[in-house]
MDTraj code that builds the backbone (N, CA, C; nanometers):
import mdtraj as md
import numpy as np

residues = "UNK UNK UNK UNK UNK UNK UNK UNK UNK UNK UNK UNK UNK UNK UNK UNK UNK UNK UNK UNK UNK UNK UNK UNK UNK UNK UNK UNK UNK UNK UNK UNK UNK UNK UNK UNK UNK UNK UNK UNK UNK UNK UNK UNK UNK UNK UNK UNK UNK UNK UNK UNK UNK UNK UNK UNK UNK UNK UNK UNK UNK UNK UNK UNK UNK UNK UNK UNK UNK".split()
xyz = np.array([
    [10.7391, 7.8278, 9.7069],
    [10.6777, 7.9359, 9.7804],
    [10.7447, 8.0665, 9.7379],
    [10.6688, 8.1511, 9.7251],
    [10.6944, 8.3157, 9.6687],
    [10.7242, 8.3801, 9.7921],
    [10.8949, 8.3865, 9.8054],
    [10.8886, 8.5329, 9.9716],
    [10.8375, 8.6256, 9.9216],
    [10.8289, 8.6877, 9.8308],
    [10.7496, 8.8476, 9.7687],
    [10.8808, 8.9435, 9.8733],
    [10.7747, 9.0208, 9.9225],
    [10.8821, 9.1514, 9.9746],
    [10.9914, 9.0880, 10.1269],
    [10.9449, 8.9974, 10.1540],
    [11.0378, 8.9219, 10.2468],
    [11.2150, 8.9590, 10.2443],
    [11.2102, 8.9098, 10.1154],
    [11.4002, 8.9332, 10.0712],
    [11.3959, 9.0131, 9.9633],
    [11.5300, 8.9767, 9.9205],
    [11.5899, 9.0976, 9.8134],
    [11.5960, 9.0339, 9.7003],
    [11.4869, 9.0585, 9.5779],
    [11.4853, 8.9930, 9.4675],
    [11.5291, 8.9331, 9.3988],
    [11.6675, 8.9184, 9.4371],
    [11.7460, 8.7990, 9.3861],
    [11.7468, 8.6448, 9.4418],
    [11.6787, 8.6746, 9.5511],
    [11.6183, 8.5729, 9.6510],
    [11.5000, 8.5062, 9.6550],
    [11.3857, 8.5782, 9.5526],
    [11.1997, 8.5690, 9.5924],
    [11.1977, 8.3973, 9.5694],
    [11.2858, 8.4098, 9.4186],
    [11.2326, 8.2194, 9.4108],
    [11.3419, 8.1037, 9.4484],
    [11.4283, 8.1557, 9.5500],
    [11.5131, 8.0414, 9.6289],
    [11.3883, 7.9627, 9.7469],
    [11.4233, 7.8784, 9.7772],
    [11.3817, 7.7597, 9.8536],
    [11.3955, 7.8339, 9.9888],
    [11.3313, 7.7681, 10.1255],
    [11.3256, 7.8408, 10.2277],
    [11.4791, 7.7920, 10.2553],
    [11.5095, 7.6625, 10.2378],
    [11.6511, 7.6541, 10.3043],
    [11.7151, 7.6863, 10.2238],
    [11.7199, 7.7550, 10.1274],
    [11.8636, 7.8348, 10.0621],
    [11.8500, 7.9679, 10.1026],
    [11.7143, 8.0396, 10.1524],
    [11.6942, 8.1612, 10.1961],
    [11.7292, 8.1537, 10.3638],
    [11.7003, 8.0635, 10.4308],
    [11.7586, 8.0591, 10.5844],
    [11.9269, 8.0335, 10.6082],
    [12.0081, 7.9740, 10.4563],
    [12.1017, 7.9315, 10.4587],
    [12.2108, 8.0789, 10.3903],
    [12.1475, 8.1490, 10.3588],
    [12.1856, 8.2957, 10.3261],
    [12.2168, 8.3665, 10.4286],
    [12.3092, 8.4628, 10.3551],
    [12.3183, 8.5929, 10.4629],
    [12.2236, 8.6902, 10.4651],
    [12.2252, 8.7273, 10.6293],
    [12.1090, 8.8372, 10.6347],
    [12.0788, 8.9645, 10.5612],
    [12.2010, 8.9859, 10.4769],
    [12.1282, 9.0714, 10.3875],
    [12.1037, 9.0421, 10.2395],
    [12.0322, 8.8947, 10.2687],
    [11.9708, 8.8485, 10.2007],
    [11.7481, 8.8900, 10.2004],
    [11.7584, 8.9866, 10.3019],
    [11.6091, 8.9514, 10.3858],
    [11.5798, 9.1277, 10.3059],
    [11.5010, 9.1377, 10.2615],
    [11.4584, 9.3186, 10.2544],
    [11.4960, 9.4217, 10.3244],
    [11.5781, 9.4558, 10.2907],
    [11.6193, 9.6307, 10.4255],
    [11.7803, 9.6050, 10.4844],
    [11.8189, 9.4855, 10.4011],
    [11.9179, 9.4897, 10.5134],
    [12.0783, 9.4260, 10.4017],
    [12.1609, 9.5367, 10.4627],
    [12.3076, 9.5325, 10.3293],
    [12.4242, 9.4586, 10.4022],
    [12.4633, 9.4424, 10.3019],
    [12.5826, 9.3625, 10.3407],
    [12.6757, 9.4556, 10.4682],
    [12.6614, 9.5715, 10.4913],
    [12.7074, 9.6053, 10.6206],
    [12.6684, 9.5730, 10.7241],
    [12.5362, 9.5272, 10.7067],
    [12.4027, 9.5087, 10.8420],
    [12.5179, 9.3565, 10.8479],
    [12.5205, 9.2884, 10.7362],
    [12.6215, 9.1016, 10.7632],
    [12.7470, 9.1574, 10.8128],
    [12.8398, 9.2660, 10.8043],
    [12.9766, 9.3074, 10.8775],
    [12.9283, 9.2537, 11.0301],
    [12.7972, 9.3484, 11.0577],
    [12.8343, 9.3846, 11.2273],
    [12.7455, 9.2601, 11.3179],
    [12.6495, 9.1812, 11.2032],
    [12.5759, 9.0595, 11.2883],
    [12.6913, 8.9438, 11.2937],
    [12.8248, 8.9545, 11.1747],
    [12.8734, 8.9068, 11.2246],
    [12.9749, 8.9022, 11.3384],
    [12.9870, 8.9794, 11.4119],
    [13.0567, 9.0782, 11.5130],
    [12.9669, 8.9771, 11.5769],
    [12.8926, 8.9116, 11.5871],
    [12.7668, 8.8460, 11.6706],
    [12.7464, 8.7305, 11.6902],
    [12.8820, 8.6579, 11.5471],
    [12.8283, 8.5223, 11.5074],
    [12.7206, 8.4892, 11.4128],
    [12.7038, 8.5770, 11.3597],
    [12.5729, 8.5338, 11.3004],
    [12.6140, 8.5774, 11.1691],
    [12.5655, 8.4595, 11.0594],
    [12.6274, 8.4985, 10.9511],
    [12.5019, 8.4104, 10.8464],
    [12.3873, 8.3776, 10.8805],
    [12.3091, 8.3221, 10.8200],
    [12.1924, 8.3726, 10.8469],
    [12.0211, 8.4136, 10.7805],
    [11.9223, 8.3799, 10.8452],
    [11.8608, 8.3268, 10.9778],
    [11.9349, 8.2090, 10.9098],
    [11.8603, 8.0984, 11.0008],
    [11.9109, 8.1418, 11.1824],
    [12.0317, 8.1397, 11.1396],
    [12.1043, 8.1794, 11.3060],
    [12.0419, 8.3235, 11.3624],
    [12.0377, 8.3672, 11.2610],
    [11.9419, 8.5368, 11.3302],
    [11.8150, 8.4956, 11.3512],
    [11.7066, 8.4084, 11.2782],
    [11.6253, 8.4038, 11.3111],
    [11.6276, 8.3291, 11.5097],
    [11.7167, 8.2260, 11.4672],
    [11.7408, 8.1508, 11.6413],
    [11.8799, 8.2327, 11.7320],
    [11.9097, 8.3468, 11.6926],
    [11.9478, 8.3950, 11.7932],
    [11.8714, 8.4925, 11.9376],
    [11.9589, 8.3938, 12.0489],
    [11.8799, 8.3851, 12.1502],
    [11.7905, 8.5631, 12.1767],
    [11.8898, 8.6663, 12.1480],
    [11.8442, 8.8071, 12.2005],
    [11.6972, 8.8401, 12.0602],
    [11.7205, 8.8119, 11.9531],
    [11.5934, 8.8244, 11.8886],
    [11.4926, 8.7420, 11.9140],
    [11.4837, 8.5712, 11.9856],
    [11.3871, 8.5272, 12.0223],
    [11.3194, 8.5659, 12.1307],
    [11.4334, 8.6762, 12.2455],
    [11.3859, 8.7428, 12.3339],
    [11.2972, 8.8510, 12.3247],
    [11.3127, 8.9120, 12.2035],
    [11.2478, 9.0523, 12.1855],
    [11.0990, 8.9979, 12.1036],
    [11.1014, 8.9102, 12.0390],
    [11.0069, 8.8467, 11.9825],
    [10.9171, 8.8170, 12.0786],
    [10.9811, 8.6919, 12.1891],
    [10.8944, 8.7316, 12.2865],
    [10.7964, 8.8180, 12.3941],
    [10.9235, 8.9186, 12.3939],
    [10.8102, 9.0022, 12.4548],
    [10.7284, 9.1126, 12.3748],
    [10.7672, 9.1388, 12.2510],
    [10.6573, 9.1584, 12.1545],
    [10.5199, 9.0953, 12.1454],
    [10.5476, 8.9704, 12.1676],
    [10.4208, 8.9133, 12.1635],
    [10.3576, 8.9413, 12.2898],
    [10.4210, 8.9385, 12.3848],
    [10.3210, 9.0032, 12.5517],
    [10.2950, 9.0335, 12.5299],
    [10.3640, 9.1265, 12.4715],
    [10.3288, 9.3187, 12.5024],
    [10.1706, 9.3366, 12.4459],
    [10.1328, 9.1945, 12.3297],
    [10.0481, 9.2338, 12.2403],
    [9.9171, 9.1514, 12.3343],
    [9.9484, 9.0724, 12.4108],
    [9.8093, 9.0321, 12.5097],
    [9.8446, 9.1295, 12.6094],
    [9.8573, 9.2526, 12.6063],
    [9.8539, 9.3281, 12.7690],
    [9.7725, 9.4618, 12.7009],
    [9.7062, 9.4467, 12.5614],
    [9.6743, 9.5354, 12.5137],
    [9.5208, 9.5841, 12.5871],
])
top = md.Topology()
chain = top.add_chain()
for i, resn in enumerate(residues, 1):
    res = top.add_residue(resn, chain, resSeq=i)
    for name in ("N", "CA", "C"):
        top.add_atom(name, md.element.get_by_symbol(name[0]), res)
traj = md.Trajectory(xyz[None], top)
């Protein structure tokens, strides 16, 4: 599978689990300083940012927000 603009081109043709198994500034937009302070957070992978609890929160209510339209 092709991430295209997803990550940072050194990334497009890694596997999803070598791209979830990466650091987050592995993803488009985001530098190895953005990995200093998520890890301040614990979070030192994708995958854990994707399942960390406060972004599944905001995700969620993103999605309300989008049936209250």
């Amino acid at each position: 599978m092709n991430f295209g603009k997803l990550v940072d081109k050194a990334w497009e043709e890694k596997t999803a689990a070598e791209i979830l198994a990466a650091p987050p500034s592995a993803l488009e937009g985001l530098t190895p300083a953005h990995d200093e302070k998520l890890a301040e957070f614990g979070i030192k992978t994708i995958e854990q940012l994707a399942n960390w609890k406060y972004a599944r929160r905001a995700r969620a209510l993103a999605d309300l927000a989008e049936t209250d339209k």
